[in-house]
C-alpha positions in Angstrom: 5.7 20.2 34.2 6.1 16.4 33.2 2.9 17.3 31.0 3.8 20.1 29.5 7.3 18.7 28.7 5.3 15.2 27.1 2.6 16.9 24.8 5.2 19.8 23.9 8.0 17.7 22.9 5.4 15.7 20.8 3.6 18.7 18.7 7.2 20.0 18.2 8.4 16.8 16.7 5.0 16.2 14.5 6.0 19.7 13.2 9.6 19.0 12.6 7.8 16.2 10.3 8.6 13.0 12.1 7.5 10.3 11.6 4.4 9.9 14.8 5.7 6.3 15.4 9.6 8.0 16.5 7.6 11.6 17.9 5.4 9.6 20.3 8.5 7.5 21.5 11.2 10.3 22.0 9.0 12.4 23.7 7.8 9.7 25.9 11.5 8.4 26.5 12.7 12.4 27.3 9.5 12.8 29.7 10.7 9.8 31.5 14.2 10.1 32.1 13.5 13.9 33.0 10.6 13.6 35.5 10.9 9.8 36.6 13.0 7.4 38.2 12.6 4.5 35.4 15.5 3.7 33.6 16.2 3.2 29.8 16.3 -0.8 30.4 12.3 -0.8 32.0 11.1 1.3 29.2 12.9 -0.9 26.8 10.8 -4.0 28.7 7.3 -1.6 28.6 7.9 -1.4 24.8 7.9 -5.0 24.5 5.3 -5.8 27.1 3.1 -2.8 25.2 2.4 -5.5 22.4 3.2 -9.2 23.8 0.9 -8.6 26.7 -1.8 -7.4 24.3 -3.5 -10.9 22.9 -5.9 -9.0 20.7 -3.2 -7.0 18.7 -2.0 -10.7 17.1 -5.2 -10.4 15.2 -3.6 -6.8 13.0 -1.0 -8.7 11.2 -3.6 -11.7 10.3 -5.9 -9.5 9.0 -3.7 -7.4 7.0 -2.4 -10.9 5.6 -6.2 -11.7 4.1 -6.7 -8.5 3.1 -3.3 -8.6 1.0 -4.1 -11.7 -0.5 -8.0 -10.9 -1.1 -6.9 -7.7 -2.5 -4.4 -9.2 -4.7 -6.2 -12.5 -5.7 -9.9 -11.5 -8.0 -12.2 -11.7 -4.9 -12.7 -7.7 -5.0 -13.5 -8.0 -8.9 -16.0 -11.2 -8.5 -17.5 -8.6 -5.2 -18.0 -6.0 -7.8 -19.0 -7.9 -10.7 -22.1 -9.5 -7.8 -22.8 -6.1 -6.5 -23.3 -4.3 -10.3 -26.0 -7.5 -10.8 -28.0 -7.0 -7.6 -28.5 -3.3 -7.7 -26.6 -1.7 -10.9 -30.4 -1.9 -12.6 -31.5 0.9 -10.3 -31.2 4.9 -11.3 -27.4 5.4 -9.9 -27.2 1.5 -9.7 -23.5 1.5 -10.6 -22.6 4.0 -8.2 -24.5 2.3 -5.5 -23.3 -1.2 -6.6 -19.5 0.4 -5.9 -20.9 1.1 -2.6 -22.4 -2.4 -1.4 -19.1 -3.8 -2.7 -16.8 -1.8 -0.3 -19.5 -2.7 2.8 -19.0 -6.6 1.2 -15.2 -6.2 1.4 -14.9 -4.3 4.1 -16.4 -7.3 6.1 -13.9 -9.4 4.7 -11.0 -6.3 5.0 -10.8 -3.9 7.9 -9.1 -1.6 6.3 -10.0 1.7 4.5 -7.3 2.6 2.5 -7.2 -1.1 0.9 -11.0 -0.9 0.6 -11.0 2.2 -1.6 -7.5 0.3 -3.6 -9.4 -2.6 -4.2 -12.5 -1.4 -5.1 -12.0 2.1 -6.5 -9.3 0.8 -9.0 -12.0 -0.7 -10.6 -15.4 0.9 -10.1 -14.3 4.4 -10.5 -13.2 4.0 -14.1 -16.2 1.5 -14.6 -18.5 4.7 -13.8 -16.8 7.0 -16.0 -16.7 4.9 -18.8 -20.6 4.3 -18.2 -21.1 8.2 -18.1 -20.9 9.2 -14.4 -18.5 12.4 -13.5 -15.3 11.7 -12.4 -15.7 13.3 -9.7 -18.6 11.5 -8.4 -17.3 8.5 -8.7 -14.5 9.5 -6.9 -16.4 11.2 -4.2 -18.4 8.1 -3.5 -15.6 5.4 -3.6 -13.6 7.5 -0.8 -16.4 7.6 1.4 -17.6 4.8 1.3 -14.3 3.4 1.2 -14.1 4.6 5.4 -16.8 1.5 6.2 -13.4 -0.3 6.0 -13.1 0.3 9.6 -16.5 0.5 10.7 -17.7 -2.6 9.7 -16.4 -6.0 11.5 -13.5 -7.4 11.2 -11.6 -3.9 12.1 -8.1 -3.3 12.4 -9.4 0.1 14.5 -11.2 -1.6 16.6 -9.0 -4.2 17.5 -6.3 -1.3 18.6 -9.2 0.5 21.0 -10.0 -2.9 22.5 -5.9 -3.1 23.7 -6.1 0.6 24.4 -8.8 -0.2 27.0 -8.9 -3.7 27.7 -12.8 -4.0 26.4 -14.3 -7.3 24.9 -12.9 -6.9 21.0 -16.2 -9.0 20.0 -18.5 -6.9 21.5 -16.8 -3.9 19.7 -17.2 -6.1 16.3 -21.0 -6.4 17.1 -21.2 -2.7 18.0 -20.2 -1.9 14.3 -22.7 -4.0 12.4 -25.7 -1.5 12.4 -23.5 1.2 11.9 -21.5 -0.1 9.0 -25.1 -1.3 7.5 -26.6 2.1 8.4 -23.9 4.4 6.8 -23.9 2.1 3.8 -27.6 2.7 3.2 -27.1 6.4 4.1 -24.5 6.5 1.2 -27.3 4.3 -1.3 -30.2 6.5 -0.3 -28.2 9.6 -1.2 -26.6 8.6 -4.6 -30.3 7.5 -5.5 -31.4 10.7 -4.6 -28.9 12.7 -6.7 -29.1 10.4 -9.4 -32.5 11.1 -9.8 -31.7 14.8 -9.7 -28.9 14.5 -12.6 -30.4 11.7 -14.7 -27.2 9.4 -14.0 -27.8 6.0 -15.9 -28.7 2.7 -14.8 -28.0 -0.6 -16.2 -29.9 -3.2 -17.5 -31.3 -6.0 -15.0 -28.6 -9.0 -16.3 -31.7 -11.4 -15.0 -32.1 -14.1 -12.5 -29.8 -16.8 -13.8 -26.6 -14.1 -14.4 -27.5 -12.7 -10.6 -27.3 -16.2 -9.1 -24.2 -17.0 -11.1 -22.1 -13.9 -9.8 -22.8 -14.8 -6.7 -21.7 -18.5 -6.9 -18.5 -16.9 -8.1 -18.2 -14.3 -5.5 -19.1 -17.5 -2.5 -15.5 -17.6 -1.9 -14.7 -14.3 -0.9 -18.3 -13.9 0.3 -17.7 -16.7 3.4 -15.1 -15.5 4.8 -17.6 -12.9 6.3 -19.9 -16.1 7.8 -16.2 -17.7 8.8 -14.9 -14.4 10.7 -18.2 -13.1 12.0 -20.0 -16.0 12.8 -17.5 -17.9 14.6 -16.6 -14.5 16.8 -20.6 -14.0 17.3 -21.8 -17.4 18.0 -18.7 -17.9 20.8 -16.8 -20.2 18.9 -13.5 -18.0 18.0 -12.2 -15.3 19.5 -11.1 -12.3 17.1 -7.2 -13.5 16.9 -8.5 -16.9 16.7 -11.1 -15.9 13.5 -8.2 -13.6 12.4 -5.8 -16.6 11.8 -8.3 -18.3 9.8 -8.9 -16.1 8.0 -5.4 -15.3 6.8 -5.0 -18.9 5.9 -8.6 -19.4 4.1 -7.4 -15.9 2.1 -4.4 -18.1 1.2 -6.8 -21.0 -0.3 -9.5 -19.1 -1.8 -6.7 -17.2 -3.6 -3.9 -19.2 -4.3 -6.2 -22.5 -4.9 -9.4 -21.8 -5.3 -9.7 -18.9 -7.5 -6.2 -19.5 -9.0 -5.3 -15.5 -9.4 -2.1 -15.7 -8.1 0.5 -18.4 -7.1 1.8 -21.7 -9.4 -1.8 -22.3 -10.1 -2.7 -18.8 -11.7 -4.4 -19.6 -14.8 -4.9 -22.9 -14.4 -8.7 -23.9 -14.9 -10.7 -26.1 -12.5 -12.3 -28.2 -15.5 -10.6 -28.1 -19.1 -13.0 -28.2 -22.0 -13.8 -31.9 -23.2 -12.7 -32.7 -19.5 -14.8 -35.3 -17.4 -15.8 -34.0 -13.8 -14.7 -37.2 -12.5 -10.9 -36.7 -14.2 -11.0 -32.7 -13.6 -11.6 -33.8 -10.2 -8.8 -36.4 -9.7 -6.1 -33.6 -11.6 -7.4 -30.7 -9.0 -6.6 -33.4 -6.4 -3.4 -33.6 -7.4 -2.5 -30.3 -7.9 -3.2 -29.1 -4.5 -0.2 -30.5 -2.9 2.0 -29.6 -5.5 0.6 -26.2 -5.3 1.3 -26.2 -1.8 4.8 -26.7 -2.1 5.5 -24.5 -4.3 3.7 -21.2 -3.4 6.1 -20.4 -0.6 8.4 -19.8 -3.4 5.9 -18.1 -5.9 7.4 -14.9 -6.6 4.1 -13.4 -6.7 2.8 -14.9 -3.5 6.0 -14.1 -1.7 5.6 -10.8 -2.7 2.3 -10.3 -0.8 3.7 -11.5 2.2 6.2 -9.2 2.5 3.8 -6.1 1.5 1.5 -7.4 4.4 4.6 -7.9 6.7 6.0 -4.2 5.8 2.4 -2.9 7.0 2.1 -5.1 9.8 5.4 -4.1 11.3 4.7 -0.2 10.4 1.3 -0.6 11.8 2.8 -2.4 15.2 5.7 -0.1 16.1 3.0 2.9 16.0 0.6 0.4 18.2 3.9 -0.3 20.4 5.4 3.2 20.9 1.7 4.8 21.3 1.4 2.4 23.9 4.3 3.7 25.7 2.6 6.9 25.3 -0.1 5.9 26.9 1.7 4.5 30.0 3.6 7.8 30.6 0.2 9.2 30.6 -0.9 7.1 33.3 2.4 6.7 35.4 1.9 10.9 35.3 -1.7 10.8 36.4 -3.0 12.5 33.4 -6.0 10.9 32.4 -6.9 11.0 35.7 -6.3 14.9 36.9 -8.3 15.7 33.7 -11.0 13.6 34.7 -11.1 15.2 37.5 -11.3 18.8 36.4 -14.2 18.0 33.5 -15.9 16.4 36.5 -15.4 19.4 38.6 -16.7 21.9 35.5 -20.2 19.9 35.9 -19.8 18.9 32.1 -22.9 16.8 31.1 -22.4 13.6 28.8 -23.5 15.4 26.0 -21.6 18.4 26.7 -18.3 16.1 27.4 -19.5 14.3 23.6 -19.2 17.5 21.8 -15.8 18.1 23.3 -14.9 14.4 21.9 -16.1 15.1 18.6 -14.2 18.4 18.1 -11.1 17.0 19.3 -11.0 14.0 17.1 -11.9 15.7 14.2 -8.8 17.9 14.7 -6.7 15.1 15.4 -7.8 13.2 12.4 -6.5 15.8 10.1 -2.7 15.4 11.5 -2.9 11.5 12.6 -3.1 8.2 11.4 -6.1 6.3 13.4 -4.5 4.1 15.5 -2.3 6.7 17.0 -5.1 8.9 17.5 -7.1 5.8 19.2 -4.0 4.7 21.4 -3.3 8.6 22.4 -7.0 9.8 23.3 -8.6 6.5 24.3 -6.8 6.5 27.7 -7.6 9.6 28.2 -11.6 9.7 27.1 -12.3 6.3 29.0 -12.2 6.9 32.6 -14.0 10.5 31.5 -16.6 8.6 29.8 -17.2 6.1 32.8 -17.6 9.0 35.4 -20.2 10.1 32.9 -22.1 7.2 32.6 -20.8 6.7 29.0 -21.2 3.1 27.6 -17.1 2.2 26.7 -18.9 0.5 23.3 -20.1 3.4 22.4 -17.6 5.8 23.1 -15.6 3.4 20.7 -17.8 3.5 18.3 -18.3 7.0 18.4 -14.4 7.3 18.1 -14.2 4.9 14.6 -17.0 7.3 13.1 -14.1 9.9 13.9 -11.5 8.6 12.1 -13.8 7.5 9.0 -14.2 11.4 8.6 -10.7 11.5 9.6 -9.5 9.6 6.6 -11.2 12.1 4.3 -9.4 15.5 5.8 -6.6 16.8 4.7 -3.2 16.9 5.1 -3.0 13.2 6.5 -6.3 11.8 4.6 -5.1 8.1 3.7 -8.4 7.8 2.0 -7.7 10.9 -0.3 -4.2 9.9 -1.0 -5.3 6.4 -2.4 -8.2 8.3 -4.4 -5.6 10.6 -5.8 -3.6 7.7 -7.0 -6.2 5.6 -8.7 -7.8 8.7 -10.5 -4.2 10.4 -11.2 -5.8 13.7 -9.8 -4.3 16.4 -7.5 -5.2 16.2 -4.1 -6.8 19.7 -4.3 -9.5 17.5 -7.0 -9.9 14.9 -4.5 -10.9 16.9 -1.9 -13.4 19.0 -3.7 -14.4 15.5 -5.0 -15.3 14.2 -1.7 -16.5 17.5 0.4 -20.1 16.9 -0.2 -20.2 13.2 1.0 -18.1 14.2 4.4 -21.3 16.0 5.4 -23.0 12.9 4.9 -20.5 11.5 7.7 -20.7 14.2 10.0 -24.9 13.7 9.9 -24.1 10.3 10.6 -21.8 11.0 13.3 -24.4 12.9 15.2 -27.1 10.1 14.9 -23.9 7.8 16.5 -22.9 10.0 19.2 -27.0 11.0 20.6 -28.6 8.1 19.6 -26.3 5.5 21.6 -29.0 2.3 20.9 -27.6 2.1 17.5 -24.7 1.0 18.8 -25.3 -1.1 21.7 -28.2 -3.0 20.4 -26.3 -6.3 18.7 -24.0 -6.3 21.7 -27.1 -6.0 24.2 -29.2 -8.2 22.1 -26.6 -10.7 22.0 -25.2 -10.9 25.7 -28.7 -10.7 26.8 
């Protein structure tokens, strides 16, 4: 009856159109004071233990805080700009350039909707302009816009780590082939239908103009050997690398590349300037400059836009959580466990049943909901199975990739319909062909589980 009463009260409000932050906590708080004998003061304490007690979640709001200032600062533009000069020369170059430069900021991201924002608002009129359909471009920026959470640092993979207490870094490993593989997945096939078409390629800018967009891009660019490589080589843990990362964001954008803050325009050398005294002025202006961007409008202002996502992002986290602990204070993973284990269900069998539910679920919730909700229930089903825990999380970010390109609650096709000023029926036409891309891939993921636990094996071992 509790179980009925939980899940019922929860599709009822999702269709009453509340938000899935207030439906996950009402019906969990009615479930509770109808069936059990905790009161409203130990559920207030379970909400607050749901994300204090949860180390790895204090990564989410660092990361948002880099992204917000990578996306705000030129880093995505110098990404672009380095990505057109390594591959734009090749037929569907630009379109496979906009590719490689959401896998490059996704690694310094871990998040898909402000991959496709950061990227797409350039790319996808760069490609028009350059004569590629609209909808193309489109198509390929919104798909390939979803390695925001695939590859490392994720903000998805962070929330299944809390969900079921695995090692966040090995999840961060597990998502490197992957994220690689779909990438080159998404290049192989815009080669292939630029050949079909005739789409147009750009000329090779040379050696010297390849290196040099690079140098400029090395700023943005590290942050992926700062993140990754102290999480990988055991110096950092994922909150630690999270933290610097937020503040290195702060420097590389702020100071470094000047975009924003009370430096923003300011060149490192001024024509007719030595290096000696253009060294000396940058020396002074650094402290000034860090006195005075807490109260730069502009740098303020990203603050707050990472803190209003942070906090939206964290009261889903905290009341999915206490979701999640109704679920287990009720038995339920554990009773369906038992019946799928009963039913003789074989792993692949049981993966099917996975895939088809996520799927659904991706077209009415956002990803970390759907992570905090089904994880608990998945993991001890997946461990009776004989199901690697890494791989099952892997297996469920591939989910809500495809998840962020369904409709009605595609975050991916919202942002795409935003930057293009199209409908959302467009965008969705737009995109259909690459989402069987996803689903291909999503197979190779699910039977082919060495893809997956390779780094982490490779690594431990």
């Amino acid at each position: 009856m509790a179980t009925l009463t939980l899940f019922t009260l929860l599709i009822l409000c999702m269709l009453l159109g509340m938000p899935i932050a207030v439906a996950l906590g009402l019906s969990s708080v009615v479930t509770v004071l109808a069936f059990s004998n905790d009161s409203l003061a130990s559920l207030a304490l379970k909400l607050f233990e749901s994300t204090s007690e949860h180390y790895t979640l204090l990564a989410i709001p660092f990361f948002i805080l880099s992204s917000a200032f990578l996306s705000t600062g030129g880093v995505a533009r110098r990404i672009i700009h380095f990505a057109m000069d390594s591959v734009g020369h090749i037929r569907g170059g630009l379109a496979m350039a906009s590719v490689l430069a959401c896998m490059l900021f996704a690694a310094v991201c871990g998040s898909s909707p402000a991959t496709v924002a950061a990227i797409g608002s350039i790319v996808i009129a760069g490609m028009v302009r350059s004569g590629y359909p609209q909808a193309f471009a489109a198509g390929v920026i919104a798909n390939a816009g979803t390695l925001g959470i695939l590859i490392p640092p994720s903000i998805v993979m962070l929330v299944y780590a809390a969900a079921t207490e695995v090692s966040a870094s090995r999840m961060f490993m597990a998502g490197f082939l992957p994220g690689l593989m779909m990438g080159g997945l998404l290049m192989l096939a815009i080669y292939v239908v630029a050949r079909i078409k005739g789409l147009p390629s750009q000329p090779f800018p040379g050696l010297v103009a390849l290196l040099g967009s690079g140098a400029r891009a090395l700023g943005g660019l590290f942050l992926i050997v700062l993140v990754l490589g102290s999480i990988y080589g055991g110096i950092a843990s994922p909150t630690e690398a999270a933290a610097v990362a937020a503040v290195y964001a702060y420097f590389i954008a702020v100071y470094g590349y000047r975009d924003i803050g009370p430096l923003k325009g300011v060149p490192w050398r001024k024509e007719r300037e030595s290096r000696g005294a253009a060294l000396v002025r940058n020396l002074t202006l650094l402290p000034l400059a860090l006195l005075r961007s807490p109260f730069d409008r502009e740098v303020g202002q990203v603050v707050r836009d990472a803190a209003k996502v942070s906090i939206m992002l964290l009261f889903i986290i905290a009341n999915a959580m206490l979701f999640a602990h109704v679920l287990t204070s009720e038995r339920i993973p554990h009773a369906i466990a038992e019946t799928i284990t009963h039913w003789g269900l074989p792993a692949w069998g049981f993966l099917i049943v996975v895939n088809l539910l996520l799927l659904l679920a991706g077209n009415f919730m956002e990803p970390s909901a759907i992570v905090l909700i089904m994880a608990p229930i998945l993991f001890p089903i997946a461990t009776q199975l004989g199901i690697d825990p890494i791989h099952l999380g892997i297996i469920m970010v591939v989910n809500m990739e495809i998840g962020m390109l369904t409709p009605p609650v595609g975050l991916n096709l919202f942002v795409t319909a935003g930057i293009t000023g199209r409908s959302m029926g467009w965008v969705i036409q737009a995109c259909l062909p690459w989402v069987g891309l996803l689903l291909l891939f999503l197979m190779m993921i699910t039977y082919i589980p060495q893809i997956s636990l390779f780094l982490p094996t490779y690594l431990a071992g």
